[in-house]
C-alpha positions in Angstrom: -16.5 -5.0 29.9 -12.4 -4.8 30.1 -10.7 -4.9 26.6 -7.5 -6.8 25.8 -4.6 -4.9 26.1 -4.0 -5.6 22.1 -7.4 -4.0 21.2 -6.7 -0.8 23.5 -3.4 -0.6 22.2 -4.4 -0.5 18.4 -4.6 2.7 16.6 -7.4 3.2 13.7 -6.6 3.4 10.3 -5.8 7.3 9.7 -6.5 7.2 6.2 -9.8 5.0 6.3 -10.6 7.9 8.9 -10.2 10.6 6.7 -12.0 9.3 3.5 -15.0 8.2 5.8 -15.2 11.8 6.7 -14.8 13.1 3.4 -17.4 10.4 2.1 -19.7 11.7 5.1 -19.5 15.4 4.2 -20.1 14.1 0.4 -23.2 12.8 1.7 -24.3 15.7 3.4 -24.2 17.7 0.3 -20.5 19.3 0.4 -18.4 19.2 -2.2 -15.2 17.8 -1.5 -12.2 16.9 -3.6 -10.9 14.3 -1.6 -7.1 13.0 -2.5 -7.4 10.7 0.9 -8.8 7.4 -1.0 -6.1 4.6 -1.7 -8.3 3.0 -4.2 -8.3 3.5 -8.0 -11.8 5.8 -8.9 -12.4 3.5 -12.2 -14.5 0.9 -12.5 -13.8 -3.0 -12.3 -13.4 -4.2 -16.1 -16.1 -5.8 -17.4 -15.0 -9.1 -18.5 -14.1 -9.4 -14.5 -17.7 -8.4 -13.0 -18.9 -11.0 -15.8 -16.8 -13.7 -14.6 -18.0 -13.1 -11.3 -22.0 -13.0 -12.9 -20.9 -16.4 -14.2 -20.0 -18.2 -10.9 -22.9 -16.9 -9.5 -25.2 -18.7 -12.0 -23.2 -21.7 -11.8 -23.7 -21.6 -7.8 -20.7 -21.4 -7.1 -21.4 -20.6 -3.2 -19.7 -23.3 -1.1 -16.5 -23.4 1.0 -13.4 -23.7 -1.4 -10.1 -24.6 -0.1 -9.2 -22.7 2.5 -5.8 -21.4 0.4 -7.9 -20.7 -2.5 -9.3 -22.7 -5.5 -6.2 -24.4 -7.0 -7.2 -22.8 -10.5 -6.6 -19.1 -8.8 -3.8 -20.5 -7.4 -1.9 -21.5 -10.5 -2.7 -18.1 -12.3 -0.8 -16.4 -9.3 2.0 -18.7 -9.7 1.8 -18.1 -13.4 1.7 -13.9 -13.3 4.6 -14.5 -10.8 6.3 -16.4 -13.2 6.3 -13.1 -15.5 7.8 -11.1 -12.8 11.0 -13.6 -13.0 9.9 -15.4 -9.6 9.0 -19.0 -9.3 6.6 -20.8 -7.3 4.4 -24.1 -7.0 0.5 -23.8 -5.8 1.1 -25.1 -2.9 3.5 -21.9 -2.3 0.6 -19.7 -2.6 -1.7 -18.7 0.0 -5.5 -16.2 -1.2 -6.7 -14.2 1.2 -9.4 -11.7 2.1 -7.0 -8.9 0.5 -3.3 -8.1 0.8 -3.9 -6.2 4.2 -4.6 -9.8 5.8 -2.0 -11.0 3.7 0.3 -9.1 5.5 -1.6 -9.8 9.0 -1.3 -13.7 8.5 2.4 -13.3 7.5 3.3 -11.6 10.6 1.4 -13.9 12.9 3.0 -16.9 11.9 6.6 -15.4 11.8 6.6 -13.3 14.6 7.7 -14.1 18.4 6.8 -11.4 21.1 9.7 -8.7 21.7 11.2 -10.2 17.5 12.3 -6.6 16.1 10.5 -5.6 12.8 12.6 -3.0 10.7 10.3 -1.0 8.4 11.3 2.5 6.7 9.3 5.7 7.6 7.3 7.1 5.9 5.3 3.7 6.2 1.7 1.9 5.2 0.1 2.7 8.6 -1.2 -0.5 9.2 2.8 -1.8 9.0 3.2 -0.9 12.5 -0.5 -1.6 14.1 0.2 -5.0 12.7 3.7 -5.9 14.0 2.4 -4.4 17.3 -0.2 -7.2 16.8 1.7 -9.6 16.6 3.8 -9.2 19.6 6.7 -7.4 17.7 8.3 -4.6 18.0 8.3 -2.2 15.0 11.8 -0.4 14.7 11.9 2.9 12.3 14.3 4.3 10.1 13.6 7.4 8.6 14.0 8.6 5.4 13.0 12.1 3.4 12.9 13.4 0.5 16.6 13.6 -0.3 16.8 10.0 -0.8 13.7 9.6 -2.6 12.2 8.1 0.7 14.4 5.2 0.5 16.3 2.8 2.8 19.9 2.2 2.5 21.9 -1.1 2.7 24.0 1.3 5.4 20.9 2.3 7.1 19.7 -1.2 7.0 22.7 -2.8 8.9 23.1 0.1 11.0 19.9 -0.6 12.3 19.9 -4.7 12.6 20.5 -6.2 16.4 20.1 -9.8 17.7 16.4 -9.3 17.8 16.0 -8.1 14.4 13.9 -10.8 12.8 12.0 -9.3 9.7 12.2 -5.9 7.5 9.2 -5.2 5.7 10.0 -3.7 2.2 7.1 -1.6 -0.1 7.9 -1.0 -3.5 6.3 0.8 -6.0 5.7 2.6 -2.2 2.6 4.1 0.2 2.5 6.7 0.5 5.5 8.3 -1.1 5.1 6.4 -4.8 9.2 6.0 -4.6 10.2 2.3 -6.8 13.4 0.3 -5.7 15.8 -0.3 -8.4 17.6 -3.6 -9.2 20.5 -2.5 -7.4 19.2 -0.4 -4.7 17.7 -4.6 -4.3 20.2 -6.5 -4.5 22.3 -3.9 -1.8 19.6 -4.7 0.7 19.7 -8.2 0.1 23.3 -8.7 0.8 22.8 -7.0 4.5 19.1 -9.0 4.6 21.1 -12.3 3.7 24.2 -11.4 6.1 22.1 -11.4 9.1 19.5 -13.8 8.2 16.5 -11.9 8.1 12.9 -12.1 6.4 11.9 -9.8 4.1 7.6 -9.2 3.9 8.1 -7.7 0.1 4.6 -5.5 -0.4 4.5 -5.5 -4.2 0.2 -4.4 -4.5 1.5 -1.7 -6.8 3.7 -3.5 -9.2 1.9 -2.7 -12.1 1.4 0.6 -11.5 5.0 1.8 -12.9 5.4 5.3 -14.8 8.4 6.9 -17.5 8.8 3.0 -19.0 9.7 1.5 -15.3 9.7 -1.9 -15.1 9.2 -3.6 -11.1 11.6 -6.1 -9.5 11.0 -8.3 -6.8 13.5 -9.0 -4.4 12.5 -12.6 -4.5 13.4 -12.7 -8.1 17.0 -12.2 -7.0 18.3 -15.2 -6.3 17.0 -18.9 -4.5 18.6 -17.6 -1.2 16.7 -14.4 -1.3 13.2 -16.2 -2.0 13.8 -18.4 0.7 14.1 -15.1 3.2 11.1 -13.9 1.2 7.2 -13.5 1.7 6.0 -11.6 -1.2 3.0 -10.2 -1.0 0.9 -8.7 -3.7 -3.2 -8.5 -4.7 -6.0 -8.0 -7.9 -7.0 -4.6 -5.7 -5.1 -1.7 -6.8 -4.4 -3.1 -10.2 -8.0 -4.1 -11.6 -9.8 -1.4 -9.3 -11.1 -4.2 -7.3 -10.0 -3.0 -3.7 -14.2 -4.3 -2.2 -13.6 -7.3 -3.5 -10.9 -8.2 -1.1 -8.5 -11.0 -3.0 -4.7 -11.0 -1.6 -2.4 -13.6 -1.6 0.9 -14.3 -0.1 3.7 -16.5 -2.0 6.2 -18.1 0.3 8.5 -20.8 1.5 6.1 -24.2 1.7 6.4 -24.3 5.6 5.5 -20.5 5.7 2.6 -20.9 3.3 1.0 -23.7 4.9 1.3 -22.1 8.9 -0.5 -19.2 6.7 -3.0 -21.7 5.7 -3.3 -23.2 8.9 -4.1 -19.9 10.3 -6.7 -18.7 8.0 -8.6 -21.6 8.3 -9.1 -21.2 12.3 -9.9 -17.0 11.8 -11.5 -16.9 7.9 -11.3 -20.0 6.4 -11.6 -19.4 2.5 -11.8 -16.1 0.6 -15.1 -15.0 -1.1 -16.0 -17.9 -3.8 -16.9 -15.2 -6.4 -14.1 -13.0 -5.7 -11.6 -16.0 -6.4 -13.3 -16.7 -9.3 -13.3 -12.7 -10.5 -9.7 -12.5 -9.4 -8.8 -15.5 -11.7 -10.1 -13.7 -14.7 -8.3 -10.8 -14.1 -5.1 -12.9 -14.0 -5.8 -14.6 -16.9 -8.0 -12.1 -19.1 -6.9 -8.7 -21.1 -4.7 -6.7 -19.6 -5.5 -3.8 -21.5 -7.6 -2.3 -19.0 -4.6 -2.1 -16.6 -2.5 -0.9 -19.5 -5.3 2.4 -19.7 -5.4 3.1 -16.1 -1.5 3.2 -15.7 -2.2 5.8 -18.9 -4.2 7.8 -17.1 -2.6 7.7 -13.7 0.9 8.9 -15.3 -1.3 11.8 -17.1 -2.9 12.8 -13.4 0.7 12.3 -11.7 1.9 14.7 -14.0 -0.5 17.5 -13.5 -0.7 17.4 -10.0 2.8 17.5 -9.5 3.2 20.7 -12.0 0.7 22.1 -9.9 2.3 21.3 -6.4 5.5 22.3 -7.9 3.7 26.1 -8.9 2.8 26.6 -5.0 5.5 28.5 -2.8 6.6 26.5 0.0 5.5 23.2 -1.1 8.3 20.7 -3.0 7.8 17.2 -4.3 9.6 14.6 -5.4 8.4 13.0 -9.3 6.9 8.9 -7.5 7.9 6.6 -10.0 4.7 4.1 -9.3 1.6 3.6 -7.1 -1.3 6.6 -7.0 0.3 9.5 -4.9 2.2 12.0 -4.7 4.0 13.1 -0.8 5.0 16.8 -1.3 7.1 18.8 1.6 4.8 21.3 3.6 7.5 21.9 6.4 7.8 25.3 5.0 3.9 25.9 6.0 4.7 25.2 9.7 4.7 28.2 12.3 2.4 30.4 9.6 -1.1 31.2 10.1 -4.2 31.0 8.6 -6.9 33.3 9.3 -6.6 32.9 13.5 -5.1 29.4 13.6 -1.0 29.0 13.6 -0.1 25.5 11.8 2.5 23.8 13.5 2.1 20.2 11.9 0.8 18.5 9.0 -2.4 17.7 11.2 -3.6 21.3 11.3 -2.7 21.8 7.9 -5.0 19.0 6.9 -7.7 20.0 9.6 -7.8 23.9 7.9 -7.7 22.1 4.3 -10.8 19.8 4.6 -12.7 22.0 7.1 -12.3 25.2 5.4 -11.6 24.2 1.7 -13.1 20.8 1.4 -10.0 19.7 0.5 -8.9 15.6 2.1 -5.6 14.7 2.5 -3.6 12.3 5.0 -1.4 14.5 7.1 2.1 12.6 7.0 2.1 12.0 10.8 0.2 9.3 9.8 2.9 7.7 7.8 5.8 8.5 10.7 6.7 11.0 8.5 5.6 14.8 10.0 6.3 17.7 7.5 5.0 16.1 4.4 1.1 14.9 3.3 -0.2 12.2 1.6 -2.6 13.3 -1.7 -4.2 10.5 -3.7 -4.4 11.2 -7.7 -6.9 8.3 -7.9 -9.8 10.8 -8.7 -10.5 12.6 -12.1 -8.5 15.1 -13.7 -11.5 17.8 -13.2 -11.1 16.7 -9.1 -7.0 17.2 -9.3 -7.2 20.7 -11.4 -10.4 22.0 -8.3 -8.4 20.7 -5.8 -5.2 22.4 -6.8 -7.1 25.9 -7.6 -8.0 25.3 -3.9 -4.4 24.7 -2.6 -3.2 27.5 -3.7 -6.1 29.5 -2.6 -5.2 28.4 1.3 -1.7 29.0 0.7 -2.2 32.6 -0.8 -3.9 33.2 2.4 -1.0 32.0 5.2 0.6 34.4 6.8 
C-alpha cells in the first residue's frame, strides 16, 4: 500500500526514540541512567489523582464539549490571568496535550509554502509539524554565546513576504535559556512591524530558577495578544505528561477554527483528565513549589559536574529540566576503535558502552552540543556524571 507523501516525509521523534531504548534496555535488566526523558520523574500530587478518583465515581465518562468543560476552561483563563494576560473561555481551546496544541495551531494558520521562523536549537516536533502543515520551517541559529537566543536583528534579518509565523519557546527545549522582558518586547516590535504570528510555547513557565519570574509575550500589550497563540499545559508542571491536557489561548476566530478542528480529528480531551487538570489549576500549588526546589538543587549539581569534565562547557538554563552542554571539543577523538565526529556517535558510545541516554543535539538542529534531562534523582545525576567522565578519561 503507497503512503502519502506527508507520512513518508515525517521524521520520528528522536527523543521519544532514545528513552524507548533506554526504557527497553531497563527492561532487559541494564542499568541505565537515562537523562533522555522530558518528563518530571515525581509523582502526580495526590489531591490531583483524587480528583480524578472522584469523577470516576461520579461517572463522569461522556463526551464534554469538544473545547473542554467550561469549568477547566475558566481556571485556564484564571491562572492566565496571574501571568498578566487576559482571556474569556471562549478564547481557550483543551487539548490532548500541548504537542496537539501546537499541531491544531499550525493547521489552522498555516497555507502551503507560509514561512515558519523558529530558532535552532528547537523542540523537534517544531519542524515535523510545520512540515505538516504545508509550511516551510526557516532556521536561525543560535549557540551558546547568546544563551541560545534569537535576536530582534536576527529576527528581521530573516523575515520575507512569506514569513507568516515565528514560533517562540521560553523557559526553552532543550537548552533551558528564559526570555527576558526586554529581550520580549525587542522581538515584538520586528513581530508587530511585519505582521506576524507568534505560537508562544510557555509548558515550562513555572519551572523558573535564581528567583526568575516568566513573561509572556502576550502579556505585552493588546496588539501583541492579538499576533499571539499562547500555548501552555498541566504536563511538565504537575508531572502529569500521560495524562495529556494542553490548551491553546487565542484570538476568538483562532480559537474556535482550533475547535472546529478538534472536533473532526479528537473531539474532546479525556473527561477525567479535564477534571484532574482543573484541580491542579485550582488546588495547592505547593507541590510545584517542591519540585522547582528540587530541580534547581539537580540543575546545580549537574552542571558543577559538566563544568569539572575537560572539553565539555555549559551554559547555567535559567528554567525547564535540562541542561545543553558544548561537546564540539570531543569531535575528531577516539574512543577505544571508534573516532566521534558528531554528537550522534558520541551518544551511540555513551548509551551502548556506558548505559548512559542522552539526545545527541542533531536532533535539535543544533550539532556539537547534547541534550541531558535532570528529571531523574540525584543518586541517577551523581552515577551518571561518574560515568561521563569515565568515557571522557578514556578519548584519545
Amino acid at each position: 500500500m503507497e503512503l502519502a507523501r506527508r507520512a513518508v516525509e515525517i521524521s520520528p521523534s528522536p527523543t521519544l526514540a532514545i528513552d524507548a531504548q533506554a526504557k527497553a534496555m531497563k527492561a532487559k535488566g541494564i542499568e541505565v541512567i537515562n537523562f533522555s526523558a522530558g518528563e518530571p520523574d515525581f509523582g502526580t500530587p495526590e489531591f490531583i489523582k483524587q480528583a480524578a478518583i472522584a469523577a470516576l465515581e461520579a461517572d463522569f465518562t461522556r463526551y464534554t464539549p469538544v473545547a473542554g468543560i467550561p469549568e477547566l476552561r475558566q481556571a485556564v483563563c484564571n491562572y492566565l490571568q496571574q501571568r498578566g494576560v487576559s482571556y474569556e473561555p471562549s478564547e481557550i481551546v483543551v487539548s490532548n496535550g500541548a504537542k496537539h496544541s501546537l499541531y491544531n495551531a499550525m493547521q489552522v494558520l498555516l497555507n502551503e509554502g507560509d514561512e515558519v521562523i523558529i530558532s535552532a536549537p528547537y523542540w523537534v516536533s517544531y519542524y515535523e509539524q510545520i512540515k505538516l502543515a504545508g509550511g516551510v520551517p526557516v532556521v536561525i541559529n543560535t549557540d551558546a554565546n547568546t544563551d541560545f537566543k534569537l535576536s530582534a536583528a536576527a529576527l528581521k534579518e530573516a523575515v520575507t513576504p512569506r514569513t507568516k509565523m515565528i514560533v517562540l519557546n521560553s523557559p526553552c527545549n532543550p537548552t533551558g535559556s528564559v526570555y527576558s522582558r526586554g529581550e520580549l518586547e525587542a522581538l515584538a516590535e520586528v513581530i508587530l512591524a511585519h505582521d506576524l504570528v507568534v505560537l508562544s510555547d510557555e509548558i515550562y513557565a513555572e519551572l523558573l530558577y535564581d528567583g526568575g519570574s516568566h513573561t509572556s509575550i502576550a502579556a505585552l500589550g493588546p496588539e501583541i495578544k492579538a499576533r499571539t497563540v499562547l500555548i501552555d499545559g498541566v504536563s511538565k508542571t504537575y508531572a502529569m505528561t500521560g495524562w495529556r491536557i494542553g490548551y491553546a489561548a487565542a484570538p476568538a476566530n483562532v480559537a474556535k477554527a482550533m475547535t472546529d478542528l478538534q472536533s473532526q480529528s479528537t473531539s474532546n480531551p479525556n473527561s477525567i483528565a479535564q477534571k484532574a487538570a482543573l484541580a491542579a489549576l485550582t488546588g495547592s500549588q505547593e507541590p510545584v513549589k517542591a519540585m522547582r526546589q528540587e530541580f534547581e538543587q539537580r540543575r546545580n549539581r549537574i552542571l558543577a559536574g559538566l563544568r569539572e569534565l575537560p572539553g565539555i562547557t555549559c551554559n547555567k538554563p535559567g528554567g525547564a529540566f535540562y541542561v545543553f552542554p558544548y561537546i564540539g571539543a570531543l569531535f575528531g577523538r577516539k574512543f577505544r576503535d571508534q573516532q566521534l565526529n558528531n554528537s550522534t556517535d558520541v551518544a551511540a558510545a555513551l548509551l551502548n558502552h556506558f548505559q548512559v541516554a542522552v539526545v545527541p543535539g542533531v536532533a535539535f538542529g543544533a550539532e556539537p552540543y547534547m541534550r541531558m534531562s535532570y528529571a531523574t534523582s540525584m543518586d541517577a545525576i551523581n552515577t551518571g556524571l561518574e560515568r561521563l567522565k569515565q568515557f571522557v578519561s578514556e578519548l584519545k
